[in-house]
C-alpha positions in Angstrom: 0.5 10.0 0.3 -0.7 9.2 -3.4 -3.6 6.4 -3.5 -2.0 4.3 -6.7 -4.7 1.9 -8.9 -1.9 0.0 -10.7 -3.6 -2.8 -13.5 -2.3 -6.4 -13.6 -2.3 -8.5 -16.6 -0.9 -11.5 -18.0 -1.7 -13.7 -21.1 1.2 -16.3 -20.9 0.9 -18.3 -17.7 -1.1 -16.0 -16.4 -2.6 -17.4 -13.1 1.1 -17.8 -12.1 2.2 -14.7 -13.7 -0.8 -12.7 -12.0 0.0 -13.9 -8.5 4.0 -13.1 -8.9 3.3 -9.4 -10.0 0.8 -9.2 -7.0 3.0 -10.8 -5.0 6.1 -8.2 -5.8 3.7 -5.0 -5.1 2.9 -6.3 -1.7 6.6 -6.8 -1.2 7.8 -2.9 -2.7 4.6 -1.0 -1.2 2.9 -3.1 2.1 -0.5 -3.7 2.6 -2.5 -3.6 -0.7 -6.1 -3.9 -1.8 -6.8 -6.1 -4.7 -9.8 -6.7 -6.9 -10.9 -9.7 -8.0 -9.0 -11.6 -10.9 -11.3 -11.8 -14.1 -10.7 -13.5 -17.4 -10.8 -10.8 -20.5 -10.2 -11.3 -24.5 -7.5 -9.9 -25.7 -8.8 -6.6 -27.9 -7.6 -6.2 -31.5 -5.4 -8.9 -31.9 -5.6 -12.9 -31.9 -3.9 -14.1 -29.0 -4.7 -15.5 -25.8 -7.1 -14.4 -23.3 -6.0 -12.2 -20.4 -6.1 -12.7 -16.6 -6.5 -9.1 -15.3 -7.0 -7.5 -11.4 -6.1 -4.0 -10.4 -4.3 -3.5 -6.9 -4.5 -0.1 -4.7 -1.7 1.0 -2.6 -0.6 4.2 -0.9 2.7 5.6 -1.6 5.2 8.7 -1.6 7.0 7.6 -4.8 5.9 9.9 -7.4 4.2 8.3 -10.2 7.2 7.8 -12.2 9.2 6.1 -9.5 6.6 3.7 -9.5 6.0 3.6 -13.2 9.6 2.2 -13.3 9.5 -0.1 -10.5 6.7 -1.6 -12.7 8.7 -2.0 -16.1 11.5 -3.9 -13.8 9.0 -5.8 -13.1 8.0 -6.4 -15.9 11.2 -7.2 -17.6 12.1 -9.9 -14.2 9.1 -11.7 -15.6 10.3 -12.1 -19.2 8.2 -9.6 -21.0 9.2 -9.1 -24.6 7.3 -5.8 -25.9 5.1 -6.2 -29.1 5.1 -9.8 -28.0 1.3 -10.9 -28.1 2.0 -13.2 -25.4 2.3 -11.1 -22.4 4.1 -12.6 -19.5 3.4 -9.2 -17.4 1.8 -5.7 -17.8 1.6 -3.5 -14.6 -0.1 -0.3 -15.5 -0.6 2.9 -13.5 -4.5 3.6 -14.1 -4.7 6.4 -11.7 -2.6 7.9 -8.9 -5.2 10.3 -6.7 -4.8 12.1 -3.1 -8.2 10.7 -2.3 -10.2 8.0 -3.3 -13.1 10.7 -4.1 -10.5 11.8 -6.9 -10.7 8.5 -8.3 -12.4 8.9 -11.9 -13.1 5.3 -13.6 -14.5 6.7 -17.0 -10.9 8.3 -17.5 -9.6 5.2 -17.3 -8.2 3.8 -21.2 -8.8 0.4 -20.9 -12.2 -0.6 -20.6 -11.9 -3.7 -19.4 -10.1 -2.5 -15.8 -13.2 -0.1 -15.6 -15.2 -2.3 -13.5 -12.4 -3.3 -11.1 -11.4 0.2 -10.3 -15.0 0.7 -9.3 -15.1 -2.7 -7.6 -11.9 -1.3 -5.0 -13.5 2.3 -5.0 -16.8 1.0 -3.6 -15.2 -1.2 -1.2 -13.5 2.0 -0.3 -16.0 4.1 0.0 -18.2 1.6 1.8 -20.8 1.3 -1.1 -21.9 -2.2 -2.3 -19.4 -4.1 -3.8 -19.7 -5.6 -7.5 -19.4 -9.3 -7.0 -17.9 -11.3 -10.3 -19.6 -14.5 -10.4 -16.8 -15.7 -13.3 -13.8 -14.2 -11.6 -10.9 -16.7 -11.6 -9.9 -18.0 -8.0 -6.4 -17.7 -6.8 -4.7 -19.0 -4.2 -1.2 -17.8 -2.5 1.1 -19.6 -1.1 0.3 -18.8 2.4 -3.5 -19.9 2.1 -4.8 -16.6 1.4 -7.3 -16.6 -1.6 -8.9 -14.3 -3.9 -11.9 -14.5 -5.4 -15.0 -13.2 -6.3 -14.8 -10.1 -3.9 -12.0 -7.5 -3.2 -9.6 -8.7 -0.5 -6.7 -6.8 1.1 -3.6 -8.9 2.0 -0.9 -8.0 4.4 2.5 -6.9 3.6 4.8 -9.8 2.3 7.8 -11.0 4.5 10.2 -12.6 1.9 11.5 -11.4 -1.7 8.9 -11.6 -4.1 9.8 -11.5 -7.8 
């Protein structure tokens, strides 16, 4: 099984946006481990600031099954590409055997640096970076996220 570090963003209702995409990877892969949800400014360009998390899942897919599966999703969610309002971006940022594969300074965007290394210290059982700004979400069924990574179940209904 290949451990998958897939980034989340959104710039165009992105709270609701955020929780959808989340909400479709617990649906296609199961149990997933996410990071907390921080507010970033968009890099290069004026345009609205981002809400951005990364999730962890196992899968067998191979990276460009999944890489797919995340432009549909995309696309369900009314992304136009080159728009600078982003609806959804789902991003492979790694895809390792083993979580001591997991490399964060290979990772291109800088800004999903620290929540890679949030997840990989949770996984490895090392103290966990706490963001005291990190946006609070809240799911439907009660379940929040917050400062801290949290791993939510597998999702029972269709998603996105």
């Amino acid at each position: 099984m290949t451990l998958f570090y897939i980034g989340v963003g959104s710039n165009d209702e992105a709270e609701n946006n955020c929780q959808q995409m989340i909400q479709a990877l617990r649906q296609q892969f199961g149990t997933v481990l996410v990071s907390s949800l921080i507010q970033t400014t968009a890099e290069g360009v004026d345009a609205a600031d981002y809400y951005n998390s990364v999730v962890c899942f196992e899968s067998e897919a191979s990276s460009i099954a999944i890489n797919q599966w995340c432009k549909q999703v995309e696309d369900r969610l009314g992304r136009i590409r080159g728009s600078l309002q982003c609806r959804a971006d789902l991003d492979i940022l790694q895809a390792v055997e083993d979580v001591r594969d997991v490399k964060v300074s290979a990772i291109e965007e800088i800004y999903y640096r620290p929540l890679v290394k949030q997840l990989w210290h949770f996984q490895t059982g090392k103290p966990v970076q706490v963001f005291t700004d990190a946006v609070c979400m809240t799911f439907e069924s009660g379940v929040q996220l917050s400062n801290q990574p949290r791993l939510l179940p597998e999702l029972e209904f269709e998603a996105v």
